[in-house]
C-alpha positions in Angstrom: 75.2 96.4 34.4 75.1 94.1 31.4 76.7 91.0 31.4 80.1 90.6 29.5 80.9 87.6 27.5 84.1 86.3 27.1 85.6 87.1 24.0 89.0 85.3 23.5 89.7 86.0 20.1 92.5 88.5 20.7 94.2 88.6 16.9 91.6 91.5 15.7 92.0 93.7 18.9 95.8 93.3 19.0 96.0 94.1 15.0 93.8 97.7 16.1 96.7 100.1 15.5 96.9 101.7 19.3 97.0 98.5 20.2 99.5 97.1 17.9 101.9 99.8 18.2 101.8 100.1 22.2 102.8 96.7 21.9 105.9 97.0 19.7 107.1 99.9 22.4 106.7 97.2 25.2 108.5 94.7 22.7 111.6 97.1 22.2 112.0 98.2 25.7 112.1 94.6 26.7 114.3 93.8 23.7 116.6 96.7 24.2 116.9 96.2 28.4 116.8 92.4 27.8 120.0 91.5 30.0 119.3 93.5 33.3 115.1 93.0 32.1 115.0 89.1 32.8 119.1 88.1 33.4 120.0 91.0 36.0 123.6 91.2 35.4 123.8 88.5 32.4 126.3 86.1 34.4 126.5 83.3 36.5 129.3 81.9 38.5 131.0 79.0 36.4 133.4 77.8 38.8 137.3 78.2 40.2 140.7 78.1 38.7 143.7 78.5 40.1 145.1 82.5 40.0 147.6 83.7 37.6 149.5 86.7 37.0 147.6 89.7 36.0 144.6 88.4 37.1 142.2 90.6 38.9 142.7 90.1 42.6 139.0 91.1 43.6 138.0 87.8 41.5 139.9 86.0 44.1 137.8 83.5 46.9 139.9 84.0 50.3 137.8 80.8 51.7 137.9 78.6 49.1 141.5 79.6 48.8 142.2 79.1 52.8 140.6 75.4 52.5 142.3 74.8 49.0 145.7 76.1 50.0 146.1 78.1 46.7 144.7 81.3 45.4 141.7 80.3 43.7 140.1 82.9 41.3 136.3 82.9 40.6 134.8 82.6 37.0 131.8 83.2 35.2 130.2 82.9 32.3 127.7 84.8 30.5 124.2 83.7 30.8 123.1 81.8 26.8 119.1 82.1 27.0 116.4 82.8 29.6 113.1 80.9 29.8 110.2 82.9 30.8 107.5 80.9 31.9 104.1 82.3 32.2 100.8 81.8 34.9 97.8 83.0 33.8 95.0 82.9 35.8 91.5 81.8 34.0 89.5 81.1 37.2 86.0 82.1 37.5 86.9 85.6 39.3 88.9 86.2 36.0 86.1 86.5 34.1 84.3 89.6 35.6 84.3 93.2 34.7 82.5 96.3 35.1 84.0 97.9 32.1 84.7 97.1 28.6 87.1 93.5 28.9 87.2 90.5 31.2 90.1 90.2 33.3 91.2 87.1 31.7 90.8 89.2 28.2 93.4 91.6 29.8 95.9 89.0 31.0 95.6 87.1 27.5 97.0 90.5 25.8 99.6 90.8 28.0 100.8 87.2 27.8 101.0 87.9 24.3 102.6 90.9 24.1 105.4 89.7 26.7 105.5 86.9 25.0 106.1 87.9 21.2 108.8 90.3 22.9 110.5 87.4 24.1 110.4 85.0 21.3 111.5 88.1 19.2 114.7 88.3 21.6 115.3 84.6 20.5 114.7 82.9 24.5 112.0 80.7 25.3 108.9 81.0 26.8 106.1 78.7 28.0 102.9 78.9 29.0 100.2 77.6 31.3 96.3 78.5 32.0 95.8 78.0 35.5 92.5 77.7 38.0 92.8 75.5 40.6 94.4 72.9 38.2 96.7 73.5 35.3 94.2 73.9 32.4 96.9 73.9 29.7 100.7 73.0 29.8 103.1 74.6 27.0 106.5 73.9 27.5 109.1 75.9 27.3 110.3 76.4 23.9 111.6 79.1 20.8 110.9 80.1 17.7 107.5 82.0 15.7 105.6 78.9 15.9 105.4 79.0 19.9 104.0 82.5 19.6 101.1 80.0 17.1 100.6 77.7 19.8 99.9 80.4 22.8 97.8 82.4 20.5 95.9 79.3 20.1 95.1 78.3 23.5 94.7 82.0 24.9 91.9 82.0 22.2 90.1 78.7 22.9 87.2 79.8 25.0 87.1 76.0 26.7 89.9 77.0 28.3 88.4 79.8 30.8 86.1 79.3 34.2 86.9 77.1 37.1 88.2 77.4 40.9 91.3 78.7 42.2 94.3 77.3 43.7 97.8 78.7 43.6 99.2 76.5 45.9 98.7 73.5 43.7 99.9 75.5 40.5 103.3 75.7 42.7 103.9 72.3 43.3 103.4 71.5 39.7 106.6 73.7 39.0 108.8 72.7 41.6 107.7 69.3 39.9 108.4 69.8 36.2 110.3 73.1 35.7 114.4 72.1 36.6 115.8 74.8 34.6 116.2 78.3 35.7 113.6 80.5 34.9 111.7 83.7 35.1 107.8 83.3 36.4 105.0 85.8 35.5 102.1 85.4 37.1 98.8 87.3 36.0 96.0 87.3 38.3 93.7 89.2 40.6 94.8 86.8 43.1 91.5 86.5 44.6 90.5 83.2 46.3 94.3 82.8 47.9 94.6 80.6 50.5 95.6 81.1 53.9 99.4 80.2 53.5 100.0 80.7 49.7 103.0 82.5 50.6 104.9 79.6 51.6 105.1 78.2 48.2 105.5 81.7 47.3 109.3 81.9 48.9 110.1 78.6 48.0 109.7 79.7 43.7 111.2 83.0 44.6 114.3 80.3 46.1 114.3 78.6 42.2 112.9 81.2 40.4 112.5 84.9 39.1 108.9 86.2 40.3 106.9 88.9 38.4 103.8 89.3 39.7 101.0 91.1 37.9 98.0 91.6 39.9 95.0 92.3 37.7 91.9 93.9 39.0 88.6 95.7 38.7 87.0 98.4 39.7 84.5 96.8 41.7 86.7 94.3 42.9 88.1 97.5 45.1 85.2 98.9 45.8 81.5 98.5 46.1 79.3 101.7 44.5 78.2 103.8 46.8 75.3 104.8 48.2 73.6 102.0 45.8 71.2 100.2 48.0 70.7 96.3 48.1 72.6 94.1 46.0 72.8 90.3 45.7 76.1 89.3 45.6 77.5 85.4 44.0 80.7 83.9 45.1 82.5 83.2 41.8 84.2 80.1 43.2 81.3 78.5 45.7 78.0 80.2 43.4 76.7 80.9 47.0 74.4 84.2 47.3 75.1 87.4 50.2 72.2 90.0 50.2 74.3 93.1 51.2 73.1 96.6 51.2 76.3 98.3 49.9 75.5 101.9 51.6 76.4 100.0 55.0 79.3 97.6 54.0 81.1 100.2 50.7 84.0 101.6 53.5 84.8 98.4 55.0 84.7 96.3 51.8 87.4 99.1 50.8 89.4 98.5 54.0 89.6 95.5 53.7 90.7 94.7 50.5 93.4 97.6 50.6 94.3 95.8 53.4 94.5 92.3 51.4 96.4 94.0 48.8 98.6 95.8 50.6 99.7 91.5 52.1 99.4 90.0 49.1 101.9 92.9 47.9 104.1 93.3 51.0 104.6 88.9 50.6 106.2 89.7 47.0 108.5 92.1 48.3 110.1 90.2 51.0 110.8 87.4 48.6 112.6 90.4 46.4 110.2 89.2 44.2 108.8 92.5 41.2 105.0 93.1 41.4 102.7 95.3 39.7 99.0 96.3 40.2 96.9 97.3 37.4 92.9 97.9 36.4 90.8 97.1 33.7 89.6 100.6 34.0 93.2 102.1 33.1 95.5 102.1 29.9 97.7 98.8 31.0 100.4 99.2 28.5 102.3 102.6 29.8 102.4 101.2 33.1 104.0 97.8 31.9 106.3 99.8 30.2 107.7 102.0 32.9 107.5 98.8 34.9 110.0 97.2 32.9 112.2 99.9 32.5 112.1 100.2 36.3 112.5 96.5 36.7 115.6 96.4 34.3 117.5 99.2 36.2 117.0 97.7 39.3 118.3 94.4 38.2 121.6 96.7 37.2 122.1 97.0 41.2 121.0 94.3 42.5 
């Protein structure tokens, strides 16, 4: 298998006309779901004021009312702007394929799809490029020129290769990002440690979650019936000499297994996740996953 080279310099591949106009569908589904896509029902509770005739007596709060000794009536107020905030993962397992893009390529398009979609809605977005540190920081702002600035760094190749650490990525929110927000994360999540999940629920407590597991084919599975292979860590560079006819099934188990976890952990959070391959189409299946995602948010 010849070795890929990262090539980061999305602006002619997203200006190929497939490419361009899958991207203005995922751009107007977003656009056109964009309350129940990213607000669910568009409102948040405001506060209490005292009932008045006429007023809708469902609205009313019998507790507060029993401890403030009037009828007190709920209010809300429609949601102004939503920040969407996005994680993309550049680590050194990021930048492997067995087909014709990197990983990291993949998860660049995608942040900039989302992104422009976003921006083109008129709410902010911010970025950061994450290993097992947080490689860039773009805060959360509006406006064409933010769509400049994450073109920019998804296309500066110094910004790709390093470890993995989602944990520490986590803290760094809970740290700096007070307002509400909606978090994407896009990564194979590979090289998770043991209790990632914790911080996990405590961001799904703060936040919206969307994650977006990327993978490869060989990340899945190892070809069959092969013969010897030397195989490098992508985090520790250290070397397994495996013979792939013996070890193909339960490499497969086992990372079903692991993905079937990593999946099962977003779920119980009521966090959205989605799994895709750098051997499929990715854009249909981000599509129907945000026209799914925005009628779910209807009954939630």
């Amino acid at each position: 298998m010849a070795i890929r080279k990262l090539d980061a310099d999305l602006l002619p591949k997203i200006r190929k006309a497939d490419i361009y106009a899958k991207q203005n569908v995922l751009s107007s589904i977003i656009e056109g779901n964009w309350t129940t896509t990213f607000k669910g029902h568009g409102i948040e509770f405001a506060g209490y004021r005292a009932y008045s005739y006429g007023d809708d007596a469902s609205l009313i709060d019998w507790k507060a009312s029993l401890r403030a000794k009037t009828s007190l009536v709920k209010e809300y107020e429609e949601e102004k702007s939503v920040n969407v905030y996005f994680l993309l993962d550049v680590s050194n397992s990021m930048l492997f394929t067995s087909q014709k893009k990197l990983k990291a390529e993949i998860g660049a398009e995608i942040v900039s799809s989302v992104s422009y979609a976003v921006l083109h809605a008129g709410d902010g977005v911010g970025l950061s490029m994450i290993t097992d540190k947080l490689v860039t920081r773009l805060p959360i702002n509006m406006g064409r020129k933010m769509h400049y600035f994450i073109m920019n760094d998804l296309s500066n190749v110094n910004n790709y290769g390093g470890g993995f650490d989602l944990d520490a990525v986590f803290k760094y929110l809970f740290s700096s990002l007070k307002d509400r927000a909606v978090i994407i994360i896009i990564s194979d999540f590979i090289g998770l440690n043991n209790e990632w999940y914790k911080y996990l629920r405590i961001a799904a407590q703060k936040y919206q979650i969307i994650g977006i597991m990327l993978r490869d084919p060989r990340d899945r599975e190892l070809p069959k019936d092969s013969g010897q292979y030397i195989l490098e860590d992508p985090f520790t560079k250290d070397n397994l000499y495996i013979d792939t006819t013996r070890f193909s099934a339960a490499y497969k188990a086992y990372v079903e297994k692991e993905e079937a976890e990593i999946e099962k952990h977003f779920k119980a959070t009521k966090s959205d996740f989605i799994k895709l391959s750098t051997d499929g189409e990715i854009y249909t299946p981000l599509i129907k996953f945000f026209k799914r995602r925005a009628i779910t948010q209807m009954v939630r």
